[in-house]
C-alpha positions in Angstrom: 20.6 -20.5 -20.3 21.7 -18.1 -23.0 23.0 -14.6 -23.0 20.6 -11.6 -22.2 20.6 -9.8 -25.4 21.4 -6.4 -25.3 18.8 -3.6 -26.2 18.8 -2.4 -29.4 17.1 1.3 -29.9 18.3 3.8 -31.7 18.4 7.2 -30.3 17.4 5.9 -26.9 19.6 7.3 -23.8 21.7 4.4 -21.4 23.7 4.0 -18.8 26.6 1.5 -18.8 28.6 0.2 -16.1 31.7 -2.1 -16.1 33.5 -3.0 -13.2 37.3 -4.4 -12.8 37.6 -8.2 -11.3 37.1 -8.4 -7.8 36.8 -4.6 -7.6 40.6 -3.9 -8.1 41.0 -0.4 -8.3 43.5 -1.6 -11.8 42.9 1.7 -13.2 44.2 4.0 -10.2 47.3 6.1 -11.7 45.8 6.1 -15.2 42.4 7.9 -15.3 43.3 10.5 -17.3 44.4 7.5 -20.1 41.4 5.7 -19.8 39.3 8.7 -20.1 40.9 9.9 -23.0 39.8 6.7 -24.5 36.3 7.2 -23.6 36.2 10.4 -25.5 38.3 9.4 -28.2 35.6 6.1 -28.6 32.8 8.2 -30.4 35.1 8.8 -33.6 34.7 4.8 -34.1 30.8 4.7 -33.7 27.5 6.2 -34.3 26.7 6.5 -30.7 27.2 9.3 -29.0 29.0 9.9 -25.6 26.8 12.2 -23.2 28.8 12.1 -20.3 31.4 9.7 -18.1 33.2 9.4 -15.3 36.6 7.0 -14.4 36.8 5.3 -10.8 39.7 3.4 -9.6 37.9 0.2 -10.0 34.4 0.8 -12.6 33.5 3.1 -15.3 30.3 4.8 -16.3 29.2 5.9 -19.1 26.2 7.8 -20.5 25.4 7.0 -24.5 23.3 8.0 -27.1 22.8 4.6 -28.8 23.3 5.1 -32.8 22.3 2.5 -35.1 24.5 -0.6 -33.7 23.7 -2.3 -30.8 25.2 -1.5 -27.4 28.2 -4.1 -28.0 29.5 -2.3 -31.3 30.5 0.9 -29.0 31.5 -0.9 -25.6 33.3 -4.2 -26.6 35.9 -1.9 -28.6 36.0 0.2 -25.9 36.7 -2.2 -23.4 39.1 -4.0 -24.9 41.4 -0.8 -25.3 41.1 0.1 -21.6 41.7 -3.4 -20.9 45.0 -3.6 -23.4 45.9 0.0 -21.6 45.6 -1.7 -18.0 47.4 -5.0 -18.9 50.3 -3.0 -20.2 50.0 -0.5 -16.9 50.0 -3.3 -14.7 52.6 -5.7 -16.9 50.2 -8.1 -16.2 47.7 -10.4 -18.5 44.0 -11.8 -17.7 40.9 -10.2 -17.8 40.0 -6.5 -16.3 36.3 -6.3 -16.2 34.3 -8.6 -14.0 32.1 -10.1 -16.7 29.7 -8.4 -18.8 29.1 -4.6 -18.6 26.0 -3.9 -16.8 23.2 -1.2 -18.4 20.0 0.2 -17.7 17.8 2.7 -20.4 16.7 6.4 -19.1 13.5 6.5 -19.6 12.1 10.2 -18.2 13.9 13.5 -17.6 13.6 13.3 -14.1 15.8 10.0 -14.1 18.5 11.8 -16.8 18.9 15.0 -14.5 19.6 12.7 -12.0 21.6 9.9 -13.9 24.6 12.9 -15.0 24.5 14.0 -11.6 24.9 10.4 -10.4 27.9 9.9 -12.9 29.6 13.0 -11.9 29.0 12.7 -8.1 30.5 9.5 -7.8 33.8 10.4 -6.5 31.7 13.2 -4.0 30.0 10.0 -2.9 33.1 7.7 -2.5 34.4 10.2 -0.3 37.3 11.1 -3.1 36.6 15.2 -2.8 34.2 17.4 -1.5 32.7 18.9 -5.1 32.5 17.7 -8.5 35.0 19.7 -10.0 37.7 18.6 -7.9 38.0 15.3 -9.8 39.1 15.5 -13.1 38.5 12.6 -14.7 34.4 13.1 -14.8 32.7 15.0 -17.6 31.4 17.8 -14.7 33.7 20.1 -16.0 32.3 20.1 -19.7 29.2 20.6 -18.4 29.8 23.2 -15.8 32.0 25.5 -17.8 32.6 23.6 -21.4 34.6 20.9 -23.2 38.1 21.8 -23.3 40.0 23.4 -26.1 40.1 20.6 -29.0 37.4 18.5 -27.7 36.1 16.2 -30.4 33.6 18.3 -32.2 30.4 15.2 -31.9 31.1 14.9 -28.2 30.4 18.7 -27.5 27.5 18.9 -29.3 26.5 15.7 -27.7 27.1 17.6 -24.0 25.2 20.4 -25.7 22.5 18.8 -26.2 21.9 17.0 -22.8 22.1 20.4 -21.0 18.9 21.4 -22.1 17.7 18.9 -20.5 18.6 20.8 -17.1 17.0 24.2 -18.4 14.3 26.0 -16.9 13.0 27.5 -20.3 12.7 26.2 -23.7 14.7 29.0 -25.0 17.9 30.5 -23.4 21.7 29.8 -24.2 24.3 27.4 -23.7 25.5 29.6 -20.9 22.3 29.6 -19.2 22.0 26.1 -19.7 25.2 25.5 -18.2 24.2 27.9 -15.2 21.1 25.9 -14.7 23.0 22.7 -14.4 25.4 24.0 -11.5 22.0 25.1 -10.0 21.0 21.8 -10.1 23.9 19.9 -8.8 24.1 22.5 -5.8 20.4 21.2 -4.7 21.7 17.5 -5.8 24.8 18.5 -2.7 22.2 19.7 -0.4 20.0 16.6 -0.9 22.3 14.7 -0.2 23.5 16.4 3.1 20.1 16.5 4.0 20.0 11.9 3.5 23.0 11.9 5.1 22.1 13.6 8.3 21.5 12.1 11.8 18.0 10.8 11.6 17.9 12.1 15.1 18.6 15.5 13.8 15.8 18.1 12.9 16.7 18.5 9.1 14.0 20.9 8.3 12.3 20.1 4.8 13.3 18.5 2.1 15.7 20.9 -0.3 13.8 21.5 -3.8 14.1 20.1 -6.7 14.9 23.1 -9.3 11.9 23.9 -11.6 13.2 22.2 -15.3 9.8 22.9 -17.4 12.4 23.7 -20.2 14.2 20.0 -19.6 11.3 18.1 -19.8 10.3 19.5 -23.3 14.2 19.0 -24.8 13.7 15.7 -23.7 11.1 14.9 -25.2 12.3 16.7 -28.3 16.0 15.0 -28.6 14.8 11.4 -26.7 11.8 10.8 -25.5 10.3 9.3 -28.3 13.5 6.4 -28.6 12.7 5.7 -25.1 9.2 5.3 -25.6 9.1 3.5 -28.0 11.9 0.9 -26.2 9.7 0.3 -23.8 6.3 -0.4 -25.8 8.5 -2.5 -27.8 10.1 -4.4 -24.1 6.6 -4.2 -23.0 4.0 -5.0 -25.3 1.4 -5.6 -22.1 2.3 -2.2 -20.5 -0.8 -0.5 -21.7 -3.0 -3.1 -19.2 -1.6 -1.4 -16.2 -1.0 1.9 -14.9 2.1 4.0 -15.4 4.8 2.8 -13.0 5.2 6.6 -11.7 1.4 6.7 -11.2 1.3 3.5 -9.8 3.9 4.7 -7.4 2.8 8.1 -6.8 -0.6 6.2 -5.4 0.8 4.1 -3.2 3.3 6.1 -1.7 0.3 8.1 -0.3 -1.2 5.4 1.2 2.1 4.5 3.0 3.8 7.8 3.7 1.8 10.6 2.4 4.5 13.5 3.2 7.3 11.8 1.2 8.3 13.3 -1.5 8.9 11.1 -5.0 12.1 12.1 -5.4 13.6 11.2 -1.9 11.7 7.6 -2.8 14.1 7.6 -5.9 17.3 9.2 -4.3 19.0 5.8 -3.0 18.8 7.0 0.7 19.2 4.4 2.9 18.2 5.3 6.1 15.7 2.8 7.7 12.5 4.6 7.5 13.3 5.3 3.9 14.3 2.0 3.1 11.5 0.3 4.8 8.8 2.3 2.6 10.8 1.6 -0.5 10.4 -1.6 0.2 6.6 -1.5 0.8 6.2 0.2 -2.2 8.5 -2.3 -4.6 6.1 -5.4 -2.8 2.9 -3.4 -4.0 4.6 -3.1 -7.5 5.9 -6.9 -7.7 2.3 -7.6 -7.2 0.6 -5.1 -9.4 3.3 -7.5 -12.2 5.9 -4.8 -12.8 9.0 -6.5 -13.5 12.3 -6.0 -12.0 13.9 -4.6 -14.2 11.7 -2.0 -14.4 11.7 -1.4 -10.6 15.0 -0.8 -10.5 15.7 1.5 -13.0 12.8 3.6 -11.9 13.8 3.8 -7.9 17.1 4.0 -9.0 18.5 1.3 -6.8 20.2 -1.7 -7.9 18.1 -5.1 -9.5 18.9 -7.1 -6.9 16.9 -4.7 -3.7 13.8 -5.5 -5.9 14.7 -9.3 -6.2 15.7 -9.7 -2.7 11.7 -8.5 -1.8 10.1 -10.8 -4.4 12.4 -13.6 -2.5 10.4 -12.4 1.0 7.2 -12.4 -0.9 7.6 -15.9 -2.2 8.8 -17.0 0.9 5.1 -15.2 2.5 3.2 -17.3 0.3 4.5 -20.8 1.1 4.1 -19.6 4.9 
């Protein structure tokens, strides 16, 4: 069977990970290196780097795609880092673990939370306690600015994706910045409150800032790419209801006092998980693909696949 081919769509917002063989951590010892070669890759391309953050063993990254497909930016890019780690290491062979995975944004909800995703990762591997005490994320730039002699593209790139956090259409960069920390202090206290006992009383569930600002920059600087990406992936879409609809109906059938967004937060405590997984078996049969699923409940393809295995395995019961 041949290659996937990777999404073409100009001005449409993804997220990329690649992940180092057998999850090595190869690039412990030179983040800040491989980093400065994530920044340094927009002055070779037309797409445009929103944000990005280096593990010891993966990379994400969060691109504006320009008018090249996907593989113009990241093959370059990974080659370097990989050159970079073979010469760290004194070593030869391949880095990444096959092909870089990616998934397209496709709301403002799901971008608020992607950048938070990228920058909490090492909060989430246990690495530090905050954000901002990792340094090779782009949380900084967006909590207090791109450092002196930042690549000019790149800060206007950051710019632009913290409207997307605003609560009005019209304030500054400052507020814009302000209203990002706000929202990654309710993304900390979400999390603390998923991460509790589920024996504990945990109260209710933390709001979500108000972003009524956000949702129209989105529209204004992507929505439309993303739109159209997936009329284009989905010619049959307009037969069926919207995915969010489709799961904001069934979700209060199975558990009416659940908000959307804990659905979509990757919890995985079992009563969570268990009407996730209700939910993806009604959407499997409604004939939303995987793909889609996934990117939507923000969890990873193969959740979804492993409950259209049980439904199969229903059927021939």
């Amino acid at each position: 069977m041949g290659r996937q081919l990777r999404p073409a769509c100009t001005g449409a917002v993804f997220h990329i990970t690649a992940r180092t063989q057998w999850q090595e951590p190869l690039f412990r010892g030179i983040e800040r290196q491989v980093a400065a070669l994530i920044r340094g890759s927009i002055d070779r391309s037309d797409t445009r780097l929103l944000a990005y953050a280096v593990m010891s063993n993966h990379i994400h990254v969060v691109v504006v795609q320009g008018r090249r497909p996907l593989a113009g930016y990241m093959q370059p890019l990974l080659r370097r880092i990989a050159l970079l780690t073979n010469r760290h290491h004194r070593k030869q062979g391949h880095v990444f673990d096959g092909r870089y995975d990616h998934s397209l944004c496709q709301d403002p909800d799901y971008f608020r939370s992607l950048i938070a995703y990228v920058h909490m990762n090492p909060v989430r591997a246990g690495i530090c306690a905050r954000p901002e005490q990792y340094a090779w994320t782009s949380h900084r730039d967006y909590a207090h600015g791109p450092e002196r002699g930042a690549p000019a593209l790149y800060v206007h790139a950051v710019e632009r994706a913290l409207r997307v956090f605003a609560r009005a259409s019209r304030d500054s960069i400052a507020q814009y910045r302000r209203d990002y920390r706000r929202y990654i202090r309710w993304r900390i206290a979400f999390d603390a409150y998923l991460d509790a006992d589920e024996d504990d009383t945990r109260g209710s569930v933390p709001a979500e800032p108000v972003a009524v600002g956000g949702d129209r920059h989105w529209q204004e600087d992507y929505g439309t790419a993303a739109t159209m990406r997936i009329a284009h992936a989905e010619p049959d879409a307009g037969r069926r209801i919207d995915l969010r609809d489709h799961v904001v109906a069934e979700l209060e059938h199975i558990a009416p006092n659940l908000p959307l967004e804990l659905l979509r937060s990757g919890g995985r405590s079992r009563p969570l998980v268990r009407v996730r997984n209700e939910v993806i078996a009604r959407a499997i049969t409604a004939g939303y693909r995987t793909g889609k699923l996934a990117m939507f409940l923000n969890i990873s393809p193969s959740v979804v696949s492993a409950v259209r295995a049980r439904l199969r395995e229903l059927s021939r019961s």
